[in-house]
N, C-alpha and C positions, 0 to 999 in steps of 0.2 A: 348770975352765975353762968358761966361758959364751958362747956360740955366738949373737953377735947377729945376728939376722934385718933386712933393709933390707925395704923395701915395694917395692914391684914398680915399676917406672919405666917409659912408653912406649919401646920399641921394645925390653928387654929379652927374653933368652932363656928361655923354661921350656917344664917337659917339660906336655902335658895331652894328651888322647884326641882325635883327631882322627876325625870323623863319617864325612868321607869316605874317609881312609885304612883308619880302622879300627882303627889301632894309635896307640900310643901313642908321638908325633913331638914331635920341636922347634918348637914353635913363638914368636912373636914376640907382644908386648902390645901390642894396640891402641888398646883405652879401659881407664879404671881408673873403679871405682869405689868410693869409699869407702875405698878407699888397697887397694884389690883388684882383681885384674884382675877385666873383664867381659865381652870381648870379645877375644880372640886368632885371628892367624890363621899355618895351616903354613907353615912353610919348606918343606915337600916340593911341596905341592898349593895351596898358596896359596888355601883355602877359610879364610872367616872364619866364624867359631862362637862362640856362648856360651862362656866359659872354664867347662871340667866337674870342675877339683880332678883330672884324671888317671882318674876315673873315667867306663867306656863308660855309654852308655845302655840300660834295661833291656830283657830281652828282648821280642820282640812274637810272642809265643804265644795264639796262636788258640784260645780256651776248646775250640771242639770238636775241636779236635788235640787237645789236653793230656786231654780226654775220654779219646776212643780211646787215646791214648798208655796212661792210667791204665785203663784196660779191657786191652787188651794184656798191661801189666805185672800184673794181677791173673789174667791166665787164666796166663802165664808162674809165679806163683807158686803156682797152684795152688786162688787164691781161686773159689771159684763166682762166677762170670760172672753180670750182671744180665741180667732177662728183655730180649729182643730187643722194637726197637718191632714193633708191627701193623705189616703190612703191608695197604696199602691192594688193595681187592679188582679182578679182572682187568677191563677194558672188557668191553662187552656187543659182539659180532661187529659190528653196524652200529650206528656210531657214528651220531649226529645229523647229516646233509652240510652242516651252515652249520660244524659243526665242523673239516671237514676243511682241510687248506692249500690254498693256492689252484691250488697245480698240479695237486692232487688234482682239485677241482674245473673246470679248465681241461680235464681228461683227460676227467671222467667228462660236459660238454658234449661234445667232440668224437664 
């Protein structure tokens, strides 16, 4: 038995990821393109989005998170840990005074 598929028709039902819900809603086809939807918007939040096929968007992981995350998980397993950066070396006791903030300098007139 073979299970004909129709093309999508403005204002029809289908399920896709909705960006500001988050989950995965009803929504309604807006534009089509190419006998494909392109454009849908929720029935819950009524936000209009790209139609995404049901799939979220990828995560946004911040290289130097995923760094330390992968540093974390390596001292957790046991791995030798990479050398630590330099730290930069301490201020000299009297700093340069054009350097100081201004209230500093506000104080150090009065």
């Amino acid at each position: 038995m073979e299970i004909l598929m129709r093309a999508a028709r403005l204002g029809d039902d289908i399920d896709d990821f909705c960006v500001k819900c988050k989950r995965v809603m009803n929504h309604a086809v807006v534009s089509i393109l190419n006998n494909e939807p392109a454009k849908v918007r929720c029935r819950t939040c009524y936000n209009d989005h790209d139609y995404r096929h049901e799939q979220p968007p990828p995560p946004k992981v911040d290289a130097r998170k995923a760094a330390l995350f992968n540093e974390v998980l390596g001292n957790v397993n046991g791995l030798p840990a990479a050398a630590p950066a330099p730290v930069a070396a301490a201020p000299a006791a009297d700093p340069d005074p054009a350097a100081k903030p201004k209230a500093a300098r506000k104080k150090a007139r009065a």
